[in-house]
Backbone bond lengths (Angstrom), bond angles and torsions (degrees), N, CA, C in turn:
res aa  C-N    CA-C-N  psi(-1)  N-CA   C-N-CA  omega(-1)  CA-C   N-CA-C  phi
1 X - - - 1.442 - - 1.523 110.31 -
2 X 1.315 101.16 147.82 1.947 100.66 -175.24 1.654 98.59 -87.14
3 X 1.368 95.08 150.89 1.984 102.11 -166.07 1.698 90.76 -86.41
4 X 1.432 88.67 132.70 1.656 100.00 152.48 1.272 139.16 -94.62
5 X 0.889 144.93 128.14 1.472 152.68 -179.82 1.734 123.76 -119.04
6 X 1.245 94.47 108.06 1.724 118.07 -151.50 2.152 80.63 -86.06
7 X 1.015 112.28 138.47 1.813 134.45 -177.46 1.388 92.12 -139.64
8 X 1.717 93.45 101.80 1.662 105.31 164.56 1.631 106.91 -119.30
9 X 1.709 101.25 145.02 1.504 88.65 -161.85 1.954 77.34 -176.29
10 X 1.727 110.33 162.96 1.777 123.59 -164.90 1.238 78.87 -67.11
11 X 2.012 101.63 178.26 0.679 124.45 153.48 1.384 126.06 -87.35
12 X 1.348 109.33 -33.42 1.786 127.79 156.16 1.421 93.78 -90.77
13 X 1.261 91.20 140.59 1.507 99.41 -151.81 2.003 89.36 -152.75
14 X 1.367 127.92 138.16 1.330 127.31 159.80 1.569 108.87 -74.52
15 X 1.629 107.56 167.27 1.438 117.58 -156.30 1.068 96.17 -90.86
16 X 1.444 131.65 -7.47 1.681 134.36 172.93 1.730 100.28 -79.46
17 X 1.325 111.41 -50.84 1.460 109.07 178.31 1.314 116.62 -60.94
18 X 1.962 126.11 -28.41 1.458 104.97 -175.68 1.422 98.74 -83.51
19 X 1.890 132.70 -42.82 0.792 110.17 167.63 1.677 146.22 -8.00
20 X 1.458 107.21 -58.87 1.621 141.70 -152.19 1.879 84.01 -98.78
21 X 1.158 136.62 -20.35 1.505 130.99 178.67 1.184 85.30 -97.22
22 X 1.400 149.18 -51.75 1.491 150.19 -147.21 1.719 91.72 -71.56
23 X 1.060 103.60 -44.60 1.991 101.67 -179.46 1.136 116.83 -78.49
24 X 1.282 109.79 -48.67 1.730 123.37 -178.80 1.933 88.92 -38.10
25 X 1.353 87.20 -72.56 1.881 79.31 -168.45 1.656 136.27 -78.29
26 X 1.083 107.39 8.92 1.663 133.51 164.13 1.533 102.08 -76.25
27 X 1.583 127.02 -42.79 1.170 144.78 162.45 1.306 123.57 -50.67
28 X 1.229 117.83 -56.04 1.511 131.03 -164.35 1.890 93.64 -75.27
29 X 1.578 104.58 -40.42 1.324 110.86 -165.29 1.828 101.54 -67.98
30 X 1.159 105.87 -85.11 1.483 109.57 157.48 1.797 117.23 4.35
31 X 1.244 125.22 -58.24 1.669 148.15 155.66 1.140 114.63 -40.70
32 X 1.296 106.37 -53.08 1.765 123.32 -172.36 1.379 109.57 89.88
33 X 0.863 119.16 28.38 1.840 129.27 154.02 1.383 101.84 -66.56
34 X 1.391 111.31 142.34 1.787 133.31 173.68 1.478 76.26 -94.67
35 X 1.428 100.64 135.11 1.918 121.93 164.82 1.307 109.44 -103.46
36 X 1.697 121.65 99.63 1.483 100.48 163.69 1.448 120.03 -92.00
37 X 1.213 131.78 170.01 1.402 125.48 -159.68 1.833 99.41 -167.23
38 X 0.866 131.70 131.75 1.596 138.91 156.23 1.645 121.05 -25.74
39 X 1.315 119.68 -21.02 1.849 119.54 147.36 1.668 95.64 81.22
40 X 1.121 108.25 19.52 1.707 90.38 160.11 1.599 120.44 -129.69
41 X 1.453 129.80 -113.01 0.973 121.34 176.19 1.628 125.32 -85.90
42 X 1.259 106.07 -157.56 1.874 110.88 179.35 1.313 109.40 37.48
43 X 1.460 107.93 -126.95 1.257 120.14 -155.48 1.341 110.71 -60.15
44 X 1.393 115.51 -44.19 1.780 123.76 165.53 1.411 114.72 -42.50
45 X 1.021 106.98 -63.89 1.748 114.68 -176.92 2.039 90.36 -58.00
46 X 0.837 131.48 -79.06 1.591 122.55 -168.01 1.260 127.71 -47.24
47 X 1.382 106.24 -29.96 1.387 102.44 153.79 1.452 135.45 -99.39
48 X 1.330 108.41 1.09 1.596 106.37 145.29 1.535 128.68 -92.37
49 X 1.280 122.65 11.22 1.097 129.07 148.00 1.483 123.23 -101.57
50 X 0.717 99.99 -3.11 2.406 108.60 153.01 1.093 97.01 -101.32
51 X 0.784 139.63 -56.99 1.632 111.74 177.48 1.436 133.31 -61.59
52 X 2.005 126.04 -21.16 1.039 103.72 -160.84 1.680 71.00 -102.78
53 X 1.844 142.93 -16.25 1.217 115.29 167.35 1.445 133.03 -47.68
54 X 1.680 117.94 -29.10 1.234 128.57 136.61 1.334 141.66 -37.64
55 X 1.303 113.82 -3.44 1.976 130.28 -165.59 1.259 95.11 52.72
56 X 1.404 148.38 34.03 1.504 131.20 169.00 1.641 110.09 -89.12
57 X 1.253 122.21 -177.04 1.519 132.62 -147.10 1.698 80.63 -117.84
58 X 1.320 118.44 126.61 1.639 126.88 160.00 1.621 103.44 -108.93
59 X 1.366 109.84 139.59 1.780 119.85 160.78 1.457 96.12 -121.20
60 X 1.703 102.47 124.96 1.620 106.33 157.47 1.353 93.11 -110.06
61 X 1.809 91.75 128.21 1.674 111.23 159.00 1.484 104.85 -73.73
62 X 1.420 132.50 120.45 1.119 122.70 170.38 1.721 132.53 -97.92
63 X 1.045 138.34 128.75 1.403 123.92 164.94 1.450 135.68 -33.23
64 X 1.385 93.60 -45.02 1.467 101.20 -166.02 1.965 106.72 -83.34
65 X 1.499 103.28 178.32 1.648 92.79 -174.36 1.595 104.34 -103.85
66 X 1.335 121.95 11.16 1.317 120.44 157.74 1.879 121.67 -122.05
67 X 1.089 108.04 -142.78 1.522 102.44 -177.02 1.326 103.06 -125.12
68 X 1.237 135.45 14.66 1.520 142.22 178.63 1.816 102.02 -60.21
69 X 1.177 113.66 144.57 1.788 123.89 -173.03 1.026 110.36 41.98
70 X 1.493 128.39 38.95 1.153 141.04 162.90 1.232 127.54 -79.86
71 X 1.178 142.15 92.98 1.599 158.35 -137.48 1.941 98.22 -57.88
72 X 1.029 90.67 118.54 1.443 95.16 -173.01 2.191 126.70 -55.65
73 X 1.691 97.64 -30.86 1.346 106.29 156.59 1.462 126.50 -64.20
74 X 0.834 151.77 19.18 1.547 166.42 -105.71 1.821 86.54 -147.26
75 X 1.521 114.87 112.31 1.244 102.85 157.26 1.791 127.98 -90.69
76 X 1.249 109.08 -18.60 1.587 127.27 157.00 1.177 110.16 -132.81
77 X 1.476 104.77 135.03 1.170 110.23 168.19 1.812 128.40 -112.44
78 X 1.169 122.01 128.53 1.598 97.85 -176.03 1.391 106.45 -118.43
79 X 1.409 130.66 127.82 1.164 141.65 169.07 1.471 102.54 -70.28
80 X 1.236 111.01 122.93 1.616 96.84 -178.89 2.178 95.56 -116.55
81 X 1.105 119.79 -24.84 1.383 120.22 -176.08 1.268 106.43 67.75
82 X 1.017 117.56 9.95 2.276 97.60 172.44 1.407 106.42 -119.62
83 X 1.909 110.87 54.67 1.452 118.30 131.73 1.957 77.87 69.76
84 X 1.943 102.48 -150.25 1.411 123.48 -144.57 1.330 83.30 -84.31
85 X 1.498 135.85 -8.51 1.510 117.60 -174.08 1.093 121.41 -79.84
86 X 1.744 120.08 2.86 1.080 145.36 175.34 1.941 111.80 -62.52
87 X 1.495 87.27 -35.17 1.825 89.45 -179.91 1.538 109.33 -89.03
88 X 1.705 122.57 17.43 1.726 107.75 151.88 1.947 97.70 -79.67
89 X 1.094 107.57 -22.87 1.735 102.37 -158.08 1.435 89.35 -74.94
90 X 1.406 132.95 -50.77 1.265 134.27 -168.63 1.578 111.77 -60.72
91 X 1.442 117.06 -38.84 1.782 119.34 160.63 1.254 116.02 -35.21
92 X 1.299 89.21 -68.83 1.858 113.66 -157.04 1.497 111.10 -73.27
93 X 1.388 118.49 -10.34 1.387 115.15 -175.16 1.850 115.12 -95.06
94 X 1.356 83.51 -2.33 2.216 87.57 177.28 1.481 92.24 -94.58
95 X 1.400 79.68 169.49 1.498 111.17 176.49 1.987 100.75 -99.83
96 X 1.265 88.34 -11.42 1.656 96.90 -171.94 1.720 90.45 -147.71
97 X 1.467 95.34 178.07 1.433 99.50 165.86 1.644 105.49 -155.73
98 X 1.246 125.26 145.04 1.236 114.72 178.55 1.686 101.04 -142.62
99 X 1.384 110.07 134.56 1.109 130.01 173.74 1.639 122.02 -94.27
100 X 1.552 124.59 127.41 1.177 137.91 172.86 1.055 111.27 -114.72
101 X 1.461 117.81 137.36 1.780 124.29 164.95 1.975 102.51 52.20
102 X 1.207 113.10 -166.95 1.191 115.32 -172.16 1.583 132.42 -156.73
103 X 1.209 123.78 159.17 1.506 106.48 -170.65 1.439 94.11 176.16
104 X 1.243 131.43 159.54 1.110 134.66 -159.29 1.886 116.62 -89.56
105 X 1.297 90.58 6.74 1.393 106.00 176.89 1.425 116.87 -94.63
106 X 1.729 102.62 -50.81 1.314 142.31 138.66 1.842 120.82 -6.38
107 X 1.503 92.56 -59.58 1.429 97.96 173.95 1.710 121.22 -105.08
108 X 1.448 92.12 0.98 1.541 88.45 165.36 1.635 108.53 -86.95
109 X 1.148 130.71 0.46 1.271 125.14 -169.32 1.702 99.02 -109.74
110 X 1.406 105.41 -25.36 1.738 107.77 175.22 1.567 106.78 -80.30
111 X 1.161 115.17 -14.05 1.683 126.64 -165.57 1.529 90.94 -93.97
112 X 1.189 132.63 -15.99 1.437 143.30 -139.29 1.766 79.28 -105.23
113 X 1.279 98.76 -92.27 1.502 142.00 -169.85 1.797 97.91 -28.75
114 X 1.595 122.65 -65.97 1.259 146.39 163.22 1.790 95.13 -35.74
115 X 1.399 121.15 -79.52 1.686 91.97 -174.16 0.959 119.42 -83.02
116 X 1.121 148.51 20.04 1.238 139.05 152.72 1.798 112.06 -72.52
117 X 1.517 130.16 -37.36 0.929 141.20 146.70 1.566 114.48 80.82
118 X 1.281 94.44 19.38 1.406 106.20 -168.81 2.149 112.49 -88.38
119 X 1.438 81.30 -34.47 1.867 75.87 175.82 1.797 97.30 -131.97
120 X 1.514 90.52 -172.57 1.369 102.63 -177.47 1.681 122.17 -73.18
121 X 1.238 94.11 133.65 2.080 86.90 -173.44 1.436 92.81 -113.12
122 X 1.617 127.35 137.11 1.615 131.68 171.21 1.563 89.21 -132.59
């Protein structure tokens, strides 16, 4: 199976953080890691555009129940509609998890990721 690597990170996001998502996933892609990521702005959007400049595979888990502000690099997208409960699926679906910049959404998904304790969180 190809490894996933879940990139949680704001949606306002500083230009050091999209930077540092813009590589993170140019990186991961480069590897051949699928990047899933939350599919909207900031840090999501920058690192699915390093990754798909890489030809790698992006999944935004989305909040909402359609695909509206849905980051246009996105090679699947899934509308899932159940709001912030969307960031246990975004934890639990890496093989890793890596955190950029911060936000309270941000750290519910590192707070997520951490007890579950099952893979590596950076």
């Amino acid at each position: 199976m190809t490894i996933q690597v879940s990139v949680c990170g704001p949606r306002d996001c500083t230009g050091e953080d999209e930077s540092n998502a813009r590589e993170v996933g140019r990186l991961l892609a480069e590897r051949g890691a699928v990047v899933i990521c939350g599919g909207y702005a900031g840090v999501m959007a920058a690192v699915a555009a390093g990754a798909r400049s890489a030809g790698g595979t992006v999944v935004g888990v989305l909040s909402r129940p359609d695909r509206e502000q849905a980051n246009p690099d996105l090679s699947v997208v899934i509308p899932t509609g159940v709001g912030e409960a969307r960031n246990g699926i975004i934890a639990n679906s890496g093989d890793a998890v890596i955190v950029i910049g911060g936000s309270w959404g941000t750290l519910s998904e590192l707070a997520l990721a951490m007890r579950h304790g099952r893979v590596p969180v950076v």
